[in-house]
MDAnalysis code that builds the backbone (N, CA, C; Angstrom):
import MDAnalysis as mda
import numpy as np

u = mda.Universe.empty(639, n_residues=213, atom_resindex=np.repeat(np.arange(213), 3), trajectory=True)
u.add_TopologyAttr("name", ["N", "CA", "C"] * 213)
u.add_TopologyAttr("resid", np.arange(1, 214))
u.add_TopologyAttr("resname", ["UNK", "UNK", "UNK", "UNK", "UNK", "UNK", "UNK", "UNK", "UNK", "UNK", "UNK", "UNK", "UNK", "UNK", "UNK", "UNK", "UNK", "UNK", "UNK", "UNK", "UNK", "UNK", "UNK", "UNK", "UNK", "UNK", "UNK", "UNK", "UNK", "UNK", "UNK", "UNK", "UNK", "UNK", "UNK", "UNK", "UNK", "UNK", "UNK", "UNK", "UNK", "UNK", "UNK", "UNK", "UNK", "UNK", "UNK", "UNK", "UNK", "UNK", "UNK", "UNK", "UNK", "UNK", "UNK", "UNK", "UNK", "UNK", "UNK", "UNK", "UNK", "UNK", "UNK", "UNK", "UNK", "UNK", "UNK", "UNK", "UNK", "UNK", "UNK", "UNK", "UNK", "UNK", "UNK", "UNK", "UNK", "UNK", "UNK", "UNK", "UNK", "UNK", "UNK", "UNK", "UNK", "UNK", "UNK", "UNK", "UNK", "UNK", "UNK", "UNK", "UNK", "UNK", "UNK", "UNK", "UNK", "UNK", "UNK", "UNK", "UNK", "UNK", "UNK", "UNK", "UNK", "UNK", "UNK", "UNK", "UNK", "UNK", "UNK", "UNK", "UNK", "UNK", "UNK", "UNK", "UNK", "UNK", "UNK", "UNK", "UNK", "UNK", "UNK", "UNK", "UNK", "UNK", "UNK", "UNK", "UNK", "UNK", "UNK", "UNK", "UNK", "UNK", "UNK", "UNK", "UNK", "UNK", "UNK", "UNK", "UNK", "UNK", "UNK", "UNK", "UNK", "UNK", "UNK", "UNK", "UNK", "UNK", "UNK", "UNK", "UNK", "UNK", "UNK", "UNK", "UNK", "UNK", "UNK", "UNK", "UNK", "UNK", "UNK", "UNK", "UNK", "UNK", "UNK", "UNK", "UNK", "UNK", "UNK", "UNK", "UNK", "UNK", "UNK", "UNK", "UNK", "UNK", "UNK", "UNK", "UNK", "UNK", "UNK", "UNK", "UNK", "UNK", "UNK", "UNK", "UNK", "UNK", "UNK", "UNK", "UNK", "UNK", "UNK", "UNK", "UNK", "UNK", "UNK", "UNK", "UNK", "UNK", "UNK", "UNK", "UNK", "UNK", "UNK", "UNK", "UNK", "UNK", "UNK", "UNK", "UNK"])
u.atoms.positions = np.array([
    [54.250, 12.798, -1.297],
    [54.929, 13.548, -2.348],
    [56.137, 12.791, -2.880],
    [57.073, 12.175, -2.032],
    [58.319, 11.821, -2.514],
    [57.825, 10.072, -2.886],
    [56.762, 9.759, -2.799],
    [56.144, 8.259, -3.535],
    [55.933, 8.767, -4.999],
    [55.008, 10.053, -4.734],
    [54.179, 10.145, -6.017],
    [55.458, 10.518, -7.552],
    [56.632, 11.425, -6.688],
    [57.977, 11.613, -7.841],
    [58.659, 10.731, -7.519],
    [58.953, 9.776, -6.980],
    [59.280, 8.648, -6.984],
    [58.577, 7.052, -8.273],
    [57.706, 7.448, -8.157],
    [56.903, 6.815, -9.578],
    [57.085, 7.484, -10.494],
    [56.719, 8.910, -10.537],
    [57.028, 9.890, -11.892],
    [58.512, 9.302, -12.421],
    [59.780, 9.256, -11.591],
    [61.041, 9.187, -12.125],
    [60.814, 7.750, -13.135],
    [60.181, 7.013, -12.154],
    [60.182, 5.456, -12.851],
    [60.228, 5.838, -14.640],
    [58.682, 6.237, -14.659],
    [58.230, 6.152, -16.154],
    [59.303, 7.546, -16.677],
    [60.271, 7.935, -16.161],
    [61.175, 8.739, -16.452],
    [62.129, 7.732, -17.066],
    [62.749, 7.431, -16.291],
    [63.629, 6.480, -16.994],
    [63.389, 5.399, -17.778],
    [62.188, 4.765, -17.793],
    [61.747, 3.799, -18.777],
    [61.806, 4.780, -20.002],
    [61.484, 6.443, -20.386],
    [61.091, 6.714, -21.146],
    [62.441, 6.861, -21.527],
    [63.407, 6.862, -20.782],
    [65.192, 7.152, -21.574],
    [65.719, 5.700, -21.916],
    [64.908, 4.730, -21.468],
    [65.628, 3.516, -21.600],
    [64.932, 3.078, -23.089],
    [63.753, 3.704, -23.549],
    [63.098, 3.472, -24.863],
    [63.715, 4.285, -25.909],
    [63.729, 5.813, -25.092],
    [64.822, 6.290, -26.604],
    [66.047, 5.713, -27.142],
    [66.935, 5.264, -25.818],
    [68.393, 4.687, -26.019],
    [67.993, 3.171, -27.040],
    [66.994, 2.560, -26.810],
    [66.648, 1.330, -27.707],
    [66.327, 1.689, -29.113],
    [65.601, 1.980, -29.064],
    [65.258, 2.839, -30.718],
    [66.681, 3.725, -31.433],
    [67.107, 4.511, -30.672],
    [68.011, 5.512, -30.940],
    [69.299, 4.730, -31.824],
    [69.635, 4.034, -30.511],
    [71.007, 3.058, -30.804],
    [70.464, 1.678, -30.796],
    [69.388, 0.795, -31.027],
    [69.163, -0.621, -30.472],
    [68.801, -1.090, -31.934],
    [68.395, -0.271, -32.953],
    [67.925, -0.176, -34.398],
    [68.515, -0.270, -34.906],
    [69.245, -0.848, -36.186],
    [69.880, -0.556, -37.244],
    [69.106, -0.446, -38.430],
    [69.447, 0.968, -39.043],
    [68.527, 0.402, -40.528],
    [66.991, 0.975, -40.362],
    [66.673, 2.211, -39.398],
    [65.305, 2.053, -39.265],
    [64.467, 2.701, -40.232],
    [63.034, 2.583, -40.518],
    [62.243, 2.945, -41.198],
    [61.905, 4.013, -40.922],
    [61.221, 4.649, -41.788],
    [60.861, 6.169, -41.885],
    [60.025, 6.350, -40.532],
    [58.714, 5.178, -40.278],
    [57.792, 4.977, -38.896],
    [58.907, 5.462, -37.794],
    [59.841, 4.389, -37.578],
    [61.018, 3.791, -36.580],
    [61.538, 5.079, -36.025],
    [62.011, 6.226, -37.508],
    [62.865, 7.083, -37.337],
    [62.281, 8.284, -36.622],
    [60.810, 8.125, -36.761],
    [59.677, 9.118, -36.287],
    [59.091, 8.851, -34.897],
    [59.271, 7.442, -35.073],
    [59.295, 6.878, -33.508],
    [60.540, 7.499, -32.303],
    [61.273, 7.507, -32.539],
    [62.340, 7.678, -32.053],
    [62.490, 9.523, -31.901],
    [62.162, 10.131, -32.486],
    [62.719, 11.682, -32.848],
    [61.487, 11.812, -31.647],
    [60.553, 11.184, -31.447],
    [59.016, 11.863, -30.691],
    [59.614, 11.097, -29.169],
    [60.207, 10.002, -28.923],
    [60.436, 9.816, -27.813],
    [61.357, 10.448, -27.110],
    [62.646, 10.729, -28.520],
    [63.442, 11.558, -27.920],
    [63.131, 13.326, -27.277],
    [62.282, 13.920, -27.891],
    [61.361, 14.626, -27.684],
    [61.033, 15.030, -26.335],
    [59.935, 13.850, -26.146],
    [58.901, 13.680, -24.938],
    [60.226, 13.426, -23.516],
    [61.114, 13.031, -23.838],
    [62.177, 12.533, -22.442],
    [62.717, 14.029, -22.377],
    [63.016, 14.496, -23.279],
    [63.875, 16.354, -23.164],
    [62.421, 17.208, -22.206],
    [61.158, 17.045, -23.041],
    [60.417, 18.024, -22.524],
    [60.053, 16.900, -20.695],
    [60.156, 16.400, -20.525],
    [59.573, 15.594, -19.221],
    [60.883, 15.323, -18.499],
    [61.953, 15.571, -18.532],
    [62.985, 16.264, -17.402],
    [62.796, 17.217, -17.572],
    [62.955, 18.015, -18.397],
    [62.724, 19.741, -17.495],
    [61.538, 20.372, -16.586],
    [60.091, 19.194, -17.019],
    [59.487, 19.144, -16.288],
    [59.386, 18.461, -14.893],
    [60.030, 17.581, -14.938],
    [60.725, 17.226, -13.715],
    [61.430, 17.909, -12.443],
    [62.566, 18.319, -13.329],
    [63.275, 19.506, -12.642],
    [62.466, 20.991, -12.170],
    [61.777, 21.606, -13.447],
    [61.765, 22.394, -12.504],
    [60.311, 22.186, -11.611],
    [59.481, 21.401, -12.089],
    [58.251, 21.000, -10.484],
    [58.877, 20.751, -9.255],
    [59.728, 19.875, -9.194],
    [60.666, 19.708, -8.391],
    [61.650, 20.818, -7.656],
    [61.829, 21.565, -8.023],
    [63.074, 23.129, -8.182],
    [61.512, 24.197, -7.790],
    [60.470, 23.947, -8.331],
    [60.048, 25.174, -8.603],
    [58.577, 24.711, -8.394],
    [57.641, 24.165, -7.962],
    [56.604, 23.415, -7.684],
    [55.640, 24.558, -8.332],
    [54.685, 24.170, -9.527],
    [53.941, 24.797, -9.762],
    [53.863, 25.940, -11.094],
    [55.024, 26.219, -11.243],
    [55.714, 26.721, -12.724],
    [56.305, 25.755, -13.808],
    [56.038, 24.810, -13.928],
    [55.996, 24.016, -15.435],
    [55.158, 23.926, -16.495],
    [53.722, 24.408, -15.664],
    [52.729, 24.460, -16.768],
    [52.933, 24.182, -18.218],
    [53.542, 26.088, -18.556],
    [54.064, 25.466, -19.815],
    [54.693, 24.766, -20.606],
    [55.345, 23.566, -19.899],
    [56.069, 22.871, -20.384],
    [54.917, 22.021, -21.564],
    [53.710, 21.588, -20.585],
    [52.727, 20.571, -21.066],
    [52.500, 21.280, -22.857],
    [52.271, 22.579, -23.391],
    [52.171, 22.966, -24.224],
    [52.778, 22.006, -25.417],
    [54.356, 22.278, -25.059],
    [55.223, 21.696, -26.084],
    [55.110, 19.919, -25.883],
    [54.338, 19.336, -25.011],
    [54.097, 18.103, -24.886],
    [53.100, 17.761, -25.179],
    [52.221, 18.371, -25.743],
    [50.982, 18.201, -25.986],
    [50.782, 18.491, -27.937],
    [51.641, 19.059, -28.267],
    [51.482, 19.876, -29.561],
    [52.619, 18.965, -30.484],
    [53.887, 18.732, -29.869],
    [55.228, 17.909, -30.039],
    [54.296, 16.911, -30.632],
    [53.852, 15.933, -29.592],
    [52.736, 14.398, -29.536],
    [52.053, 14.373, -30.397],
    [51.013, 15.665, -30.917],
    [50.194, 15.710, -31.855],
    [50.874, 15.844, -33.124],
    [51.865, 16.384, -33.545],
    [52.283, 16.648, -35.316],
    [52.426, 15.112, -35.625],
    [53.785, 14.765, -34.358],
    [54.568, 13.931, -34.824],
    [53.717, 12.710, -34.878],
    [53.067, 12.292, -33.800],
    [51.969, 11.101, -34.161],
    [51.511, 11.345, -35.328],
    [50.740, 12.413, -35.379],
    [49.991, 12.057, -36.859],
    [50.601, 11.662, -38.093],
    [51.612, 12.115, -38.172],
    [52.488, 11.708, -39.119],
    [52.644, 10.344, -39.364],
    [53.074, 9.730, -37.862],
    [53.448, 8.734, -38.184],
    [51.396, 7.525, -38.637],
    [50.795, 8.272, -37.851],
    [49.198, 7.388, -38.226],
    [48.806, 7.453, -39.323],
    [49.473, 8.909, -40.071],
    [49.580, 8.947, -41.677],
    [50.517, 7.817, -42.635],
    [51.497, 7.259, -42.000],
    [52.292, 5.935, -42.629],
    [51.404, 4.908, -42.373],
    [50.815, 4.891, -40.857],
    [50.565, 3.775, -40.560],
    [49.416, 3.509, -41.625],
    [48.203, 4.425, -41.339],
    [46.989, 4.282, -41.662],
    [46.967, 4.332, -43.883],
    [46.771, 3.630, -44.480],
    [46.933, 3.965, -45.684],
    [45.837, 4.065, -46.607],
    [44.915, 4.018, -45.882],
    [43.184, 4.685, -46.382],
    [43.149, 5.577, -46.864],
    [43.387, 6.079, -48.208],
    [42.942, 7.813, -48.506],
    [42.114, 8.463, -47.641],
    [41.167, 7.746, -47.511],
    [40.132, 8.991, -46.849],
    [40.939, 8.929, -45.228],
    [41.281, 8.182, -44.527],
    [41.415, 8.511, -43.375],
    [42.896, 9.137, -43.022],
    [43.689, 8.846, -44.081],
    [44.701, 10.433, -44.678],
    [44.287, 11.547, -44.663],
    [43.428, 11.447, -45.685],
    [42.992, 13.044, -45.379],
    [42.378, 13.740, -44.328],
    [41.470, 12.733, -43.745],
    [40.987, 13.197, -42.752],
    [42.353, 13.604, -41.843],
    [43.511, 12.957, -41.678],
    [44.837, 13.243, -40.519],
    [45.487, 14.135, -40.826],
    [45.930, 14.738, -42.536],
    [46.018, 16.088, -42.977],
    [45.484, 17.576, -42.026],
    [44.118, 16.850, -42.530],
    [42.670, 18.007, -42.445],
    [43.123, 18.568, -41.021],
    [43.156, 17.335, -40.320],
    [42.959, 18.069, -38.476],
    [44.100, 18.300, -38.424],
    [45.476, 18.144, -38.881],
    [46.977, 18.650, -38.330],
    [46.491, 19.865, -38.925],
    [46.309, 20.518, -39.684],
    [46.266, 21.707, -40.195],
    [45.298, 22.709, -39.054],
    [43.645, 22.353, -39.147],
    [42.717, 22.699, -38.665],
    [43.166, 22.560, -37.021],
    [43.271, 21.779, -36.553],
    [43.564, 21.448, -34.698],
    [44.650, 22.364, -34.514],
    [46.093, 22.648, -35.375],
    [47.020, 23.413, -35.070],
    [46.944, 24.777, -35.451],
    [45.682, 25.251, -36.220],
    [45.374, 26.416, -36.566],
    [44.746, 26.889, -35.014],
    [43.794, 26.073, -34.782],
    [42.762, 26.608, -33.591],
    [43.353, 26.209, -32.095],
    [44.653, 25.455, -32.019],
    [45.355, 26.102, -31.076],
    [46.475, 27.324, -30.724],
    [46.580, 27.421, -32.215],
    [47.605, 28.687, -32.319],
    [46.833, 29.889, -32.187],
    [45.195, 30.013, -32.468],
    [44.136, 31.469, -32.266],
    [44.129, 31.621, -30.985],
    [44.325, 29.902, -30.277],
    [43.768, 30.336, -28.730],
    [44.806, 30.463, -28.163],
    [46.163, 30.809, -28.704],
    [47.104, 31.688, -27.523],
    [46.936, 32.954, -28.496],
    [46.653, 33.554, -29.741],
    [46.617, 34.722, -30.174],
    [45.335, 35.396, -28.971],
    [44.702, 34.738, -29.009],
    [43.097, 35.384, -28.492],
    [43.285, 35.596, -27.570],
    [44.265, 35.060, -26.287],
    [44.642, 35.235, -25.159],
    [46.048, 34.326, -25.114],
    [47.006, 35.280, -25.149],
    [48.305, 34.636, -24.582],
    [48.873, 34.420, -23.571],
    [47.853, 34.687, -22.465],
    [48.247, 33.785, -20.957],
    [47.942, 32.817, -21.207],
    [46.970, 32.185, -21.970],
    [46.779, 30.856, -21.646],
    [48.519, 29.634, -21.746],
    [49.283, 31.021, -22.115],
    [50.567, 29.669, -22.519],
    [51.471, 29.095, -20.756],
    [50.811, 30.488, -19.803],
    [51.331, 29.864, -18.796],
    [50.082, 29.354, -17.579],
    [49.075, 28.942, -18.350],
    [47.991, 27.790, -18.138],
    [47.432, 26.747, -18.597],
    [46.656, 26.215, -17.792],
    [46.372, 24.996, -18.585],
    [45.556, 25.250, -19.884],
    [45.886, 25.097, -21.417],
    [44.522, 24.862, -22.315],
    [44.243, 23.825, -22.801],
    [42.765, 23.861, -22.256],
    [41.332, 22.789, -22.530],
    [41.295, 22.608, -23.972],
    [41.499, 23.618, -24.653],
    [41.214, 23.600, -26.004],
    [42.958, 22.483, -26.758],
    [43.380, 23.005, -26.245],
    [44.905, 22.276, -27.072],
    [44.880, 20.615, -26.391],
    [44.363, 20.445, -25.427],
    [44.731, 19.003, -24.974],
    [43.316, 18.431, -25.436],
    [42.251, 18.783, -25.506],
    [41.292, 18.055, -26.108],
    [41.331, 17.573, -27.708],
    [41.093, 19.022, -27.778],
    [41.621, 18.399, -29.729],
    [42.621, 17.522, -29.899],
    [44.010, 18.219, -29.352],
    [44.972, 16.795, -29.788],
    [44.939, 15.612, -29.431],
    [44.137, 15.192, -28.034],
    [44.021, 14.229, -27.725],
    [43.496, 13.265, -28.347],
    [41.842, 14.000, -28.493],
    [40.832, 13.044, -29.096],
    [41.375, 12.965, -30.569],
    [41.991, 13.537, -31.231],
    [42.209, 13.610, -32.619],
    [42.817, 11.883, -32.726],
    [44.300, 12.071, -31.517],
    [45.286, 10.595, -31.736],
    [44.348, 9.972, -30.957],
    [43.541, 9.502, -30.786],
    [42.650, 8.695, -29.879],
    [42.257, 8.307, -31.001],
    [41.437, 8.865, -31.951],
    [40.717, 8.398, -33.049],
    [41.695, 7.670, -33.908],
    [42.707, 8.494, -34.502],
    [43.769, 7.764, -35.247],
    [44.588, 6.368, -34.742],
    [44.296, 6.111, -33.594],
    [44.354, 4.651, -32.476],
    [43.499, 3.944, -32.852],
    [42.101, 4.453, -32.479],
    [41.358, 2.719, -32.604],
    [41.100, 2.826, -34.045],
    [41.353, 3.534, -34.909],
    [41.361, 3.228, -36.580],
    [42.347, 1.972, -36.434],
    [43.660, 3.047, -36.129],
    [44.904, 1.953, -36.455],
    [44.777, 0.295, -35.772],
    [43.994, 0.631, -34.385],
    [43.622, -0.839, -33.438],
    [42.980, -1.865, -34.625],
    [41.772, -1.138, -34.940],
    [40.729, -2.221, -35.840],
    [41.546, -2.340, -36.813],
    [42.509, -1.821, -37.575],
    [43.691, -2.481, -38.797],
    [44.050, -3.985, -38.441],
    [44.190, -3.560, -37.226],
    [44.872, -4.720, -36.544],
    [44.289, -6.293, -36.619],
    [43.282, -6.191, -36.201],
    [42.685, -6.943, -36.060],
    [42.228, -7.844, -37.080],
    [42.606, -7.202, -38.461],
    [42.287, -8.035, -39.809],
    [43.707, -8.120, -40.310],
    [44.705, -7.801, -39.496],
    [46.135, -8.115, -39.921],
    [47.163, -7.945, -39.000],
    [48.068, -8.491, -39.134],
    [49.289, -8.622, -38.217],
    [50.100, -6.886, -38.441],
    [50.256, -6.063, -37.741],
    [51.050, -4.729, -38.008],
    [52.075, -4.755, -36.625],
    [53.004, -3.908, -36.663],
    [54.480, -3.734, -36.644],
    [54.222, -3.010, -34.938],
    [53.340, -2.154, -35.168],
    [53.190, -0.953, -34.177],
    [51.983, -1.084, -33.310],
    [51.480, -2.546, -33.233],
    [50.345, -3.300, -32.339],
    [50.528, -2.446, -31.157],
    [51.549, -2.865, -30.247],
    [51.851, -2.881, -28.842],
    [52.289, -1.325, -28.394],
    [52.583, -0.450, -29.288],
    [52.938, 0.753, -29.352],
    [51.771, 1.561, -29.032],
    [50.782, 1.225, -30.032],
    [49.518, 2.014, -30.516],
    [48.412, 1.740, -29.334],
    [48.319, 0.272, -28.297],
    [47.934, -0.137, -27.479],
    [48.232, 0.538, -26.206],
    [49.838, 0.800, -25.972],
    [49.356, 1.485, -25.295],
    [49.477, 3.293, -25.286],
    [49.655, 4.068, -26.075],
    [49.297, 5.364, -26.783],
    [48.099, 5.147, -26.493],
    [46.958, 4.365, -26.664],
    [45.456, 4.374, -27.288],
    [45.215, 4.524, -25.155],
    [45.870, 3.595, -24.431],
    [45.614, 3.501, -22.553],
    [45.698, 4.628, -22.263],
    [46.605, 5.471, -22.397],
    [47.461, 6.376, -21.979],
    [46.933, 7.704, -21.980],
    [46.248, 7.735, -23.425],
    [45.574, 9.228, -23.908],
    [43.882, 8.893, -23.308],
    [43.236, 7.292, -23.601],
    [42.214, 7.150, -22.704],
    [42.244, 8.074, -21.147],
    [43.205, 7.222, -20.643],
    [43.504, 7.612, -18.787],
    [44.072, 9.207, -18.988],
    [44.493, 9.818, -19.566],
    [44.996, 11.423, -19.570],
    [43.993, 12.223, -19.897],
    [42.854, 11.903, -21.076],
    [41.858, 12.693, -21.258],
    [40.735, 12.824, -20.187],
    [40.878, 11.905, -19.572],
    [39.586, 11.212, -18.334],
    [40.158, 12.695, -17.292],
    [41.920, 12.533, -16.954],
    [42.406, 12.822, -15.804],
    [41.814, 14.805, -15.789],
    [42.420, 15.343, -17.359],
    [42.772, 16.679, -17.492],
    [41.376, 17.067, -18.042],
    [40.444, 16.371, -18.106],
    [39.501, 16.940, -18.343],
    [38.316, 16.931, -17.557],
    [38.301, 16.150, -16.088],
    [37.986, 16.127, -15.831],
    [37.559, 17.470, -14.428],
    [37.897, 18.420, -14.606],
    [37.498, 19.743, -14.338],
    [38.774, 19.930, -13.120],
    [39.893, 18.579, -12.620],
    [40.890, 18.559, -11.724],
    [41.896, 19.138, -12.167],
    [41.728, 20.096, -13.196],
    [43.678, 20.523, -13.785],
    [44.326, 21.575, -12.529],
    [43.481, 22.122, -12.035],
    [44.275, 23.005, -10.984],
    [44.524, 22.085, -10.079],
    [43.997, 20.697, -9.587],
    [44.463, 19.912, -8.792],
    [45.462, 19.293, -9.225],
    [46.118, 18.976, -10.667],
    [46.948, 18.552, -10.868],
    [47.808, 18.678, -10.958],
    [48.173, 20.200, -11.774],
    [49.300, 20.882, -12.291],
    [49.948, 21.501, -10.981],
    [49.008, 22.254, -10.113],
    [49.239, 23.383, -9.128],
    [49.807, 23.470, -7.935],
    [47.939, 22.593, -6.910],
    [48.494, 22.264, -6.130],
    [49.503, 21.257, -5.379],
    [49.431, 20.140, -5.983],
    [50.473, 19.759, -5.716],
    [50.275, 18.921, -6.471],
    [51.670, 18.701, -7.415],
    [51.864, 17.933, -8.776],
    [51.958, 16.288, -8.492],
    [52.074, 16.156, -7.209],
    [52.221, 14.425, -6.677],
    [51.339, 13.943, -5.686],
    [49.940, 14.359, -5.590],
    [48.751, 13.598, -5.082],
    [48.383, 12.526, -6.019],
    [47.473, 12.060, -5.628],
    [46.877, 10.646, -5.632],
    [46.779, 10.336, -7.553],
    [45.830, 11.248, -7.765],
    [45.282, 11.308, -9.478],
    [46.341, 11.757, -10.387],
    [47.827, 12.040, -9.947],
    [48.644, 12.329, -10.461],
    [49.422, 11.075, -10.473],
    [49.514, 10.633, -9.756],
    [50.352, 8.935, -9.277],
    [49.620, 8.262, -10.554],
    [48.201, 8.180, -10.146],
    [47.157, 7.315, -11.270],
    [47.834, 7.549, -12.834],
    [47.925, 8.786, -13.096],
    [48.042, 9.104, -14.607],
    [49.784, 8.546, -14.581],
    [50.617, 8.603, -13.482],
    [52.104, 8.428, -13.560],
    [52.419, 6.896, -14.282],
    [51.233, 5.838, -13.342],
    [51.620, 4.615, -13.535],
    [51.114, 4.136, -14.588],
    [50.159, 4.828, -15.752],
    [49.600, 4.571, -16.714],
    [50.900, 4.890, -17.463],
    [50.964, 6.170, -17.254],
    [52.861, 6.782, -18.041],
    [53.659, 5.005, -18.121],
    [54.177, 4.677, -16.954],
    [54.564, 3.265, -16.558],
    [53.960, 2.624, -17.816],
    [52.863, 2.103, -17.299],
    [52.218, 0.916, -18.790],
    [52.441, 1.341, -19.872],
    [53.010, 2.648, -20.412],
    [52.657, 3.424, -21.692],
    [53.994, 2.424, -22.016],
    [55.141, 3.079, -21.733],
    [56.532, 2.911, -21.264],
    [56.576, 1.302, -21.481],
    [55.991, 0.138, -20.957],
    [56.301, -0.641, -21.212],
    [55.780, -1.184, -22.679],
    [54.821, -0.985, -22.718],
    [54.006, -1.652, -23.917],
    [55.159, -0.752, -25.286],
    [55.692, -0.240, -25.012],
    [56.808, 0.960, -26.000],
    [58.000, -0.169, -26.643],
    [58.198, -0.796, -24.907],
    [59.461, -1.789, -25.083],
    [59.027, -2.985, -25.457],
    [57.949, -3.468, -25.328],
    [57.464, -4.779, -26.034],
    [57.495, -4.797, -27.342],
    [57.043, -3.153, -27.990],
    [57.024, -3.314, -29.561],
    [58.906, -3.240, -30.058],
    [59.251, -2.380, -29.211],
    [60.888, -2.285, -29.325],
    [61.109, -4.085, -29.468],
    [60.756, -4.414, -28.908],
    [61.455, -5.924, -28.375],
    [61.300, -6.956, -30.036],
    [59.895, -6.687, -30.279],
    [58.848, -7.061, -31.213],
    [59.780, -6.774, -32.833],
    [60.396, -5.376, -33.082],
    [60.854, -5.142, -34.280],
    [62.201, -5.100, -34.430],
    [62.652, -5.824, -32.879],
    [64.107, -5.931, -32.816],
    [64.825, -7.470, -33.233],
    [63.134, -8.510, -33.065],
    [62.855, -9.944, -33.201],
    [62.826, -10.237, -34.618],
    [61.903, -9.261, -35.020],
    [61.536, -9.090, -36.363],
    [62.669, -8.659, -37.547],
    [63.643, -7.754, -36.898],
    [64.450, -7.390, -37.895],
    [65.687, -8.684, -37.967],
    [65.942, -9.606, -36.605],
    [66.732, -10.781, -36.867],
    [66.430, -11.732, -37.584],
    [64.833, -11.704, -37.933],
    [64.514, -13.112, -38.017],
    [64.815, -12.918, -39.728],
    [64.493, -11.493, -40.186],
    [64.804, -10.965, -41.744],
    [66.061, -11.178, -42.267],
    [67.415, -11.274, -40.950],
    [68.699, -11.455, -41.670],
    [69.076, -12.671, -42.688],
])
């Protein structure tokens, strides 16, 4: 237990050491940059309190994942909407912010316990949605040099290894019984790789904005 939140803290603080870079390490940032930054700052608020209270309270955070799961989805798309500049695959990122956030908002109308459980329905859709809007943005790549390579690389690991983890029929093993076994470590140190590949692109548009002076 005290290995498995012992790794959790890691990709804890990598994730405060990425907002503080972006936040304050930027001057001048772009609309992407500024969206970058508001979602990390975000994800570090909702993932200490999840911290704290699993920790304080083992087993009552559930809902935290809600606002981490829904947070991830607007604001990405948004930004896969700058990135991506295909009409059609705009609209298509429109279509599902609208449609994906309609049909997770029925499924706490239809049943509003689900907000202090896990829902299948809210982490699939949003997942696979930015999964798709990844390897679009990946194959961009590949016929051109873009800004948000190393970012999107690892977003694209991260939601791979998380969709595998929470969907794989283990969510009461994850969330419940005990939040720091083995498959929880697994998804922690992917958190880790997420976290770094974050600071490589940090590193990347911090290179980029000197070399412009």
């Amino acid at each position: 237990m005290l290995l498995g939140f012992a790794i959790s803290l890691i990709g804890l603080f990598l994730l405060l050491r990425n907002v503080l870079l972006f936040a304050l390490g930027l001057k001048e940032k772009n609309k992407k940059e500024q969206l970058i930054t508001v979602y990390l700052t975000l994800l570090f608020v909702v993932e200490l309190f999840c911290h704290i209270i699993g920790w304080t309270n083992p087993g009552n955070n559930l809902f935290l994942s809600h606002y981490y799961f829904n947070s991830q989805f607007i604001i990405l798309s948004v930004v896969f909407y700058q990135l991506l500049e295909n009409k059609i695959f705009r609209k298509i990122i429109l279509f599902n912010l609208f449609a994906i956030s309609g049909a997770v908002l029925y499924s706490y109308i239809e049943d509003p316990s689900l907000y202090y459980r896990f829902n299948i329905i809210e982490v699939s859709l949003t997942s696979a949605a930015l999964s798709l809007y990844s390897i679009l943005y990946l194959i961009k790549t590949l016929r051109q040099s873009e800004s948000f390579y190393y970012f999107n690389t690892g977003l694209l690991l991260y939601l791979t290894n998380s969709l595998f983890i929470f969907l794989s029929g283990n969510t009461e093993t994850v969330f419940i019984e005990d939040p720091y076994i083995d498959i929880w470590i697994f998804n922690s140190l992917f958190y880790i790789l997420y976290q770094a590949f974050i600071y490589k692109n940090w590193k990347l548009i911090k290179d980029s904005k000197k070399a412009n002076l």
